[in-house]
C-alpha positions in Angstrom: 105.9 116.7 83.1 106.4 118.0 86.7 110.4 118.4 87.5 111.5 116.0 90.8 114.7 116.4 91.6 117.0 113.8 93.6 118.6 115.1 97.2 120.8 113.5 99.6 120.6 113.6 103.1 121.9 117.2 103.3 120.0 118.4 100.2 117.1 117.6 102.3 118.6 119.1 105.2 119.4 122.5 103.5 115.6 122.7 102.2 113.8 121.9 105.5 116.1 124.9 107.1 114.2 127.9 107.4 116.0 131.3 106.8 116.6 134.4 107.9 113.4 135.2 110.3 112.3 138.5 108.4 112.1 136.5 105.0 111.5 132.6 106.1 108.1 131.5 105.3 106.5 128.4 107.1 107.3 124.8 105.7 104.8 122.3 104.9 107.2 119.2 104.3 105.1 115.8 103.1 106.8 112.2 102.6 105.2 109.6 100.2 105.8 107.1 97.6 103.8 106.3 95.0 103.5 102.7 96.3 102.4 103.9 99.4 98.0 103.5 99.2 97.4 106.4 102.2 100.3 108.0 100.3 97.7 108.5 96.8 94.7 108.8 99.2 95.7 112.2 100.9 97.4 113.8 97.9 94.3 115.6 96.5 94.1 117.3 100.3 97.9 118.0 99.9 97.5 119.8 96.1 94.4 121.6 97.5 95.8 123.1 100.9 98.9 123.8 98.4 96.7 125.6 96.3 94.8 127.2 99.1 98.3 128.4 101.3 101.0 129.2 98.5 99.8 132.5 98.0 99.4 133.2 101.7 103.2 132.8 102.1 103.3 128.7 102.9 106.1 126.7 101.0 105.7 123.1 100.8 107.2 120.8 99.3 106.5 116.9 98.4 109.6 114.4 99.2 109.2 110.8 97.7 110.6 107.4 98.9 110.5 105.9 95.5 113.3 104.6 93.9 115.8 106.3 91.6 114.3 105.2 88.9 111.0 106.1 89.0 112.5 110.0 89.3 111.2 110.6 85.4 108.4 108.1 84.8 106.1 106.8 87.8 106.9 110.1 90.2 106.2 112.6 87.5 103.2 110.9 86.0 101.8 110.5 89.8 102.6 114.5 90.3 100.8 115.4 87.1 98.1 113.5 87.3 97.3 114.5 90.6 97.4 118.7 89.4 100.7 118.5 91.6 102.4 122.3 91.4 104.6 122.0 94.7 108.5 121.4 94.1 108.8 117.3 94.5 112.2 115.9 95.6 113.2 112.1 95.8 115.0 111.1 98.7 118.5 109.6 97.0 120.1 107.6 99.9 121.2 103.9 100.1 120.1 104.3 103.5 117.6 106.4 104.4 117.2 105.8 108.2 120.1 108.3 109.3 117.6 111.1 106.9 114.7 110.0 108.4 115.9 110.5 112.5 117.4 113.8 111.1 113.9 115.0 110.2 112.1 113.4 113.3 113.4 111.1 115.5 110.6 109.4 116.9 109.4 108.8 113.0 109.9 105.5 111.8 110.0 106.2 108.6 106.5 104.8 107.7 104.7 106.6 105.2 103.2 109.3 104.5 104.3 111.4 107.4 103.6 115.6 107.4 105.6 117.9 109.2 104.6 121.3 109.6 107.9 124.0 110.5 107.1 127.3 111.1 109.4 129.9 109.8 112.1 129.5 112.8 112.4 126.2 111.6 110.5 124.8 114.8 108.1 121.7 114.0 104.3 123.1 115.2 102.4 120.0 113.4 103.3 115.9 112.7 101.0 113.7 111.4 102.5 110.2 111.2 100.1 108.7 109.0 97.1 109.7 106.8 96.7 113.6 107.7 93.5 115.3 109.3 92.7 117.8 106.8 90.8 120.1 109.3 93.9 119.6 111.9 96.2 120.5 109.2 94.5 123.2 108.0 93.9 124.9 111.6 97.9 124.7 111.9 98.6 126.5 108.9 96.0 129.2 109.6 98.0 130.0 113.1 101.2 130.6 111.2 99.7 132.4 107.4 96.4 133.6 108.9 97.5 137.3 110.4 99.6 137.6 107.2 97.2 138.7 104.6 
């Protein structure tokens, strides 16, 4: 079963932060639930552009808004099911609102929502909403493309 692990508010902060700009790598950050319908519908595109970019130097990583308790049945069984290899986190607040302005502040919160950081940190692609596979995929290519 596919390992999520619970962050906080500054767990989340310290993996969106991108490093020291000779090693950081570009940051594909995606926020679901498994209640979420669009949430299910886009995660084959997610797994396959996952599949597609790792190995040109994209990290990515998969942030639920399920509950606690769903950290080691529903979440994991979703992940594996769906061929999920991308570290999964589930977001661990009472509150999440002050988590969700940190990460964008125009976002809402509503679900699934895509950020795209490139490796300064700076956000270079949103979708708020379903993603656009093709838009998506054009993004990544500008930041992993000359890097092969």
């Amino acid at each position: 079963m596919p390992v999520v692990v619970a962050v906080d508010a500054a767990g989340l902060q310290a993996l969106l932060k991108r490093g020291d700009a000779k090693s950081a790598k570009p940051l594909l950050a995606n926020y679901w639930a498994t209640w979420c319908e669009p949430c299910r519908d886009e995660f084959p595109d997610l797994v396959k552009v996952d599949a597609d970019y790792r190995p040109k130097g994209l990290d990515f990583i998969a942030v639920t808004l399920d509950d606690l308790a769903d950290i080691k049945t529903g979440v994991p069984k979703f992940l594996r099911k769906m061929h999920a290899q991308m570290p999964a986190y589930l977001l661990n607040l009472s509150d999440p609102e002050p988590a969700i302005k940190m990460v964008d502040s125009n976002w809402g919160g509503a679900l699934p929502a895509t950020f795209l950081y490139n490796a300064k940190g700076e956000v270079v692609y949103k979708s708020l909403g379903r993603i656009k596979v093709d838009e998506l995929r054009a993004a990544i290519e500008k930041l992993v493309g000359s890097k092969q």
